[in-house]
Structure formats: structure tokens, C-alpha cells
DRENVEXLO-604841 format. One record per residue: residue in one letter; y, z, x of N, C-alpha, C in turn. Coordinates in Angstrom, 2 decimals, always signed. Last residue first. Layout:
   res       n.y       n.z       n.x      ca.y      ca.z      ca.x       c.y       c.z       c.x
     a         Y         Z         X         Y         Z         X         Y         Z         X
...
This chain:
   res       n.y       n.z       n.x      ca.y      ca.z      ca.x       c.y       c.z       c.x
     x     +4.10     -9.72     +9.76     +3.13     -9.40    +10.40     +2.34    -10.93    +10.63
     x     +7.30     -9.91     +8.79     +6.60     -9.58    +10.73     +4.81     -9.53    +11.06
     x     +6.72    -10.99     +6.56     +7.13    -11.54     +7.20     +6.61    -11.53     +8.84
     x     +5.20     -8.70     +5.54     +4.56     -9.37     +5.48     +4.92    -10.88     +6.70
     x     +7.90     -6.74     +5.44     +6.60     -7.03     +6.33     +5.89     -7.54     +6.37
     x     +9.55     -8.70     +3.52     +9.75     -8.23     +5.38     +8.73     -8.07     +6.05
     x     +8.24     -7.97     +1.66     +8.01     -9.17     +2.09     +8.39     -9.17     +3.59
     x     +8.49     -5.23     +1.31     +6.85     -5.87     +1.40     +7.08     -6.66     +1.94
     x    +11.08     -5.02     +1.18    +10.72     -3.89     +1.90     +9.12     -5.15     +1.97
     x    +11.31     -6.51     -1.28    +12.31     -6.59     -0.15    +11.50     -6.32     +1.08
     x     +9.83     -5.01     -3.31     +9.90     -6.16     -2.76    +10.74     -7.03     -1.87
     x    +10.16     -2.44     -4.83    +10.08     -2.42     -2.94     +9.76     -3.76     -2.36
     x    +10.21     -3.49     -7.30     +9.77     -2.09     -7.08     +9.67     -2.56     -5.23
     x     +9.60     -5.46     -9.38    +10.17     -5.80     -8.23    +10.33     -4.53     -7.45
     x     +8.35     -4.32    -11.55     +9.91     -4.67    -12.01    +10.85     -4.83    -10.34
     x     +6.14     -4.62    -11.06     +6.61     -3.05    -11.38     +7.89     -3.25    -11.34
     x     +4.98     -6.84    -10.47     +4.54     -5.98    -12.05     +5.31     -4.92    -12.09
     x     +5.67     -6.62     -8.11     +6.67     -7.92     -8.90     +6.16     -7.29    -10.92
     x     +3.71     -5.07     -6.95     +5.52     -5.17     -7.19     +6.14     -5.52     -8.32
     x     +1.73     -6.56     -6.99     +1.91     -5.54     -7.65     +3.54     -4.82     -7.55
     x     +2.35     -8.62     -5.08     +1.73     -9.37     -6.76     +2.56     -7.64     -7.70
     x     +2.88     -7.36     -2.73     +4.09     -8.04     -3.55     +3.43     -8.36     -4.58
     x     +0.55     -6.48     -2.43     +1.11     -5.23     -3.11     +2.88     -5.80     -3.12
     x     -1.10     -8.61     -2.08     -1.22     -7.76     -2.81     -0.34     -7.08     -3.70
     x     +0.43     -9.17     +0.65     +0.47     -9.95     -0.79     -0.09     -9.38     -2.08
     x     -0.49     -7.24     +2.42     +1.11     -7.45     +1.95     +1.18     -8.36     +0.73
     x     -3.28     -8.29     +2.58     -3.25     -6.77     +2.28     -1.50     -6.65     +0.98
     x     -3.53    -10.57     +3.61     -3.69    -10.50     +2.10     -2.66     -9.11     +1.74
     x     -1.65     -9.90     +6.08     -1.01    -10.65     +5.38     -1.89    -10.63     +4.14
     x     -4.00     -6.95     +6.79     -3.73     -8.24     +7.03     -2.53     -8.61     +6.18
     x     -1.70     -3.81     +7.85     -3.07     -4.10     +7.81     -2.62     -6.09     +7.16
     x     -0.41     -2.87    +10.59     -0.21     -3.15     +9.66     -1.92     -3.91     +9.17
     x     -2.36     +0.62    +12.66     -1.55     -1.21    +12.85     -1.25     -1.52    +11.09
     x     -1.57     +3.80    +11.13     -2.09     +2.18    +11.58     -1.38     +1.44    +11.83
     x     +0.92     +5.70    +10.60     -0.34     +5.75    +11.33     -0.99     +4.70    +11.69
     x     +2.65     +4.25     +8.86     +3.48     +4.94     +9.68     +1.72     +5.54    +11.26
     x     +0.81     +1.85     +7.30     +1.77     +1.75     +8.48     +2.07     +2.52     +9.07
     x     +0.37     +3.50     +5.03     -0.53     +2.85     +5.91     -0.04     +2.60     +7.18
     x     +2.59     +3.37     +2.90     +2.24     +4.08     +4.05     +1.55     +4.20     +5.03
     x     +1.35     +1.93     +0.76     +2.33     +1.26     +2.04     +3.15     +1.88     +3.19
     x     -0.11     +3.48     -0.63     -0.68     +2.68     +0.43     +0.50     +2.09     +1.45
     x     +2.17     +4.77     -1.72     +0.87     +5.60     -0.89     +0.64     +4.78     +0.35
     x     +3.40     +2.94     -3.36     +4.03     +3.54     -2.62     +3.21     +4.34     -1.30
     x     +1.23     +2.37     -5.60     +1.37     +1.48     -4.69     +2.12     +1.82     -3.19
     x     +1.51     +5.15     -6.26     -0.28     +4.88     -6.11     -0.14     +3.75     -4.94
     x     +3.50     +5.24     -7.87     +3.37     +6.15     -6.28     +1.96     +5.58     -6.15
     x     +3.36     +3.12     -9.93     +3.83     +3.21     -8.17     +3.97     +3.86     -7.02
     x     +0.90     +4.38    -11.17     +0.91     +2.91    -10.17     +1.72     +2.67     -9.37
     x     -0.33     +6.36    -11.90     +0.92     +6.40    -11.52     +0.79     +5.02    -10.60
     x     -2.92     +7.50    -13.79     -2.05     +5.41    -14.10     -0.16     +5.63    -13.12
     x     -4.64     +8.91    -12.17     -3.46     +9.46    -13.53     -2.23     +8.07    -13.94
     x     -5.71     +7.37    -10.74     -6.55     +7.94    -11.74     -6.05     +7.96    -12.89
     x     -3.68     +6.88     -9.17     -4.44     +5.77     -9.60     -5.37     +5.81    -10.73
     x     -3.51     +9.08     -7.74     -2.39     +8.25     -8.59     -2.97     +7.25     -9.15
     x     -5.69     +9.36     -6.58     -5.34    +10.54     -7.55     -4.41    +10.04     -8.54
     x     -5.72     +7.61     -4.42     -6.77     +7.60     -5.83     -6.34     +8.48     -6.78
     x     -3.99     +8.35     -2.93     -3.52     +7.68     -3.55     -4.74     +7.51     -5.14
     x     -5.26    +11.06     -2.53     -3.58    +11.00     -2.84     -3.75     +9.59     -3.71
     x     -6.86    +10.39     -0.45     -7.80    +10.78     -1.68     -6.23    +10.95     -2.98
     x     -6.11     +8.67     +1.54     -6.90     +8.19     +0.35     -6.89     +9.28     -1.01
     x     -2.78     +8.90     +2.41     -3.78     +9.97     +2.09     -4.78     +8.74     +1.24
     x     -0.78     +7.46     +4.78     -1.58     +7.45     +3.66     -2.48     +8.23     +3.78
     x     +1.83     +9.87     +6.56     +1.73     +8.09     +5.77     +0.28     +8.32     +4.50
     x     +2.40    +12.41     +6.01     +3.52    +11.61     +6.00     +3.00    +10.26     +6.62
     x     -0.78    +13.64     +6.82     +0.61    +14.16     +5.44     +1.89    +13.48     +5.73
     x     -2.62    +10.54     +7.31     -2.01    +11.65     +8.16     -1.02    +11.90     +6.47
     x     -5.90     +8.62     +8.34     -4.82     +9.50     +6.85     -3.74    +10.39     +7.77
     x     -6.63     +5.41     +9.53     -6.32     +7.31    +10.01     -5.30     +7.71     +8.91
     x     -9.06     +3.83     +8.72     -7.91     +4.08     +8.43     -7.20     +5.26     +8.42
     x    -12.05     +2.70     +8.96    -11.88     +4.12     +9.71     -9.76     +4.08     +9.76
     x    -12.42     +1.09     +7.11    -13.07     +2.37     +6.71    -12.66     +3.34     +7.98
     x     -9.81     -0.98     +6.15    -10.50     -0.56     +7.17    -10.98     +0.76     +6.85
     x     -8.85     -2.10     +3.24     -8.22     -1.45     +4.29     -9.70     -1.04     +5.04
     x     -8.68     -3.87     +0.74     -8.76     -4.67     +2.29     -8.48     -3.36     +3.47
     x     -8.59     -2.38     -1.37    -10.69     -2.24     -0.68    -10.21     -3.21     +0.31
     x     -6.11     -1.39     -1.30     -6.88     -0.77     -1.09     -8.20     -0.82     -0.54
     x     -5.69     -4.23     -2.57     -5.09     -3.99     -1.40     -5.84     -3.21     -0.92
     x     -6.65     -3.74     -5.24     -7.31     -5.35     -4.51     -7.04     -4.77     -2.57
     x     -5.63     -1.91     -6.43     -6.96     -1.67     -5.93     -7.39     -2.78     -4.95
């Protein structure tokens, strides 16, 4: 959720990167990693959003047994 309230209110949704109302849905039903997986779709439509944003969702990784932490830190790297 921490990642989520750093995203920009005009964050363009598209059906192959992030849906809000998708990822809240996962979030509802405790799917935390498609919930985390959602947001890091953000990218294929937006600029990357800040270096908190990427730290975030390495904290929430690293809870999910390292779950795409490769993939986060890279970008966090380029951004």
C-alpha cells in the first residue's frame, strides 16, 4: 500500500500494465503478490515512478520470499 499512495493521481491504467481497481481487488482478497506484481506494471504505460516507490516493493519482496527482487532492484538501479 506504501508504494501505491506514492503513485500520481493521473497514472494512465491500460489491460497490459496497471489497473487500480485490479490491483485493489488483490489486495482486498490478501493476494499480495499479484497485488505487488500489478503495480510494477506501472511502467509498461508511465515514466517509472520515484526510487521510494522501487524500495517499497523491494521491502515487499523480500516478505514474499524475494519474489522479483532482481527485476526491482535493476530498476530501481536505472531509475
Amino acid at each position: 500500500m506504501a508504494a501505491f499512495k506514492l503513485l500520481p493521481s493521473n497514472t494512465i491504467e491500460s489491460d497490459n500494465g496497471y489497473r487500480k481497481e485490479d490491483f485493489l481487488d488483490y489486495i482486498n482478497a490478501n493476494e499480495l503478490l499479484l497485488a505487488m506484481e500489478e503495480l510494477d506494471r506501472v511502467i509498461e504505460d508511465n515514466p517509472s515512478p520515484s526510487k521510494e516507490f522501487w524500495l517499497h516493493l523491494i521491502s515487499a519482496s523480500k516478505l514474499m520470499g524475494n519474489k522479483h527482487l532482481v527485476k526491482y532492484e535493476s530498476i530501481l538501479n536505472a531509475t
